[in-house]
N, C-alpha and C positions, 0 to 999 in steps of 0.2 A: 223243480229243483230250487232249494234256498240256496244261498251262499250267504255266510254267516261270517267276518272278518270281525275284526278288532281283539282287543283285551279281553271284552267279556267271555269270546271264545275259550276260554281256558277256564274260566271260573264254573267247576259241575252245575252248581242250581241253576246258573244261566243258560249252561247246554241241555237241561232236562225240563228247563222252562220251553226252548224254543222249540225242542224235541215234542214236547207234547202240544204245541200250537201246529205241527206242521202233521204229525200224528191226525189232529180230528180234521185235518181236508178232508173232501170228501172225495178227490185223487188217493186210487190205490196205490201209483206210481208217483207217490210223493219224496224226495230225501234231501236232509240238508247236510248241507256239506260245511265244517267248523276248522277257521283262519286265523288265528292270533295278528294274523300280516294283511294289514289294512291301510292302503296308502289313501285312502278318504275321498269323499264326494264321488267327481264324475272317474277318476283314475282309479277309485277304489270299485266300480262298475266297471269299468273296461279290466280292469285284470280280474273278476269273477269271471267274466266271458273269453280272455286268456285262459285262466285254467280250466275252464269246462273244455273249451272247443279242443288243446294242446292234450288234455285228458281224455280225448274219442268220446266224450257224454254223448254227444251228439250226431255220432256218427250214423245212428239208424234213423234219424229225419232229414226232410228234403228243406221243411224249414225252421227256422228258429226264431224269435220274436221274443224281445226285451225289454222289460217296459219298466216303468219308475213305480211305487209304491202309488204316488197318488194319479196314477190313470186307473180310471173307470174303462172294463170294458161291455160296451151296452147290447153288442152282436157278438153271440159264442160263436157262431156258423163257420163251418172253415173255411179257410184262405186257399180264392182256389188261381 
């Protein structure tokens, strides 16, 4: 799941730009979700995780993990 905030959210080549980055994962259960309403940085991460969680996104896993653009993760293995 992307969460996609800001301005550029509304502009189409932007939404059909990110559309198609998130398209070639190689996650079948890939979607992003498009926000014009981006209060920025770390408070613009905690309300993507408001509206997913107040959304039931998440309601069919036990867990959920959130991480920043720039973490590496080096062990796929699940979380057990």
């Amino acid at each position: 799941l992307v969460y996609a905030g800001g301005p550029a959210a509304a502009v189409p080549a932007a939404r059909l730009s990110w559309q198609s980055i998130v398209n070639a994962l190689p996650n079948r259960n890939a979607t992003i979700f498009f926000s014009v309403f981006n209060p920025g940085y770390q408070d613009g991460a905690k309300y993507a995780m408001h509206v997913a969680l107040t959304s039931g996104w998440f309601d069919a896993y036990e867990w959920v993990v959130r991480i920043n653009p720039d973490v590496m993760v080096f062990d796929e293995s699940r979380l057990t």
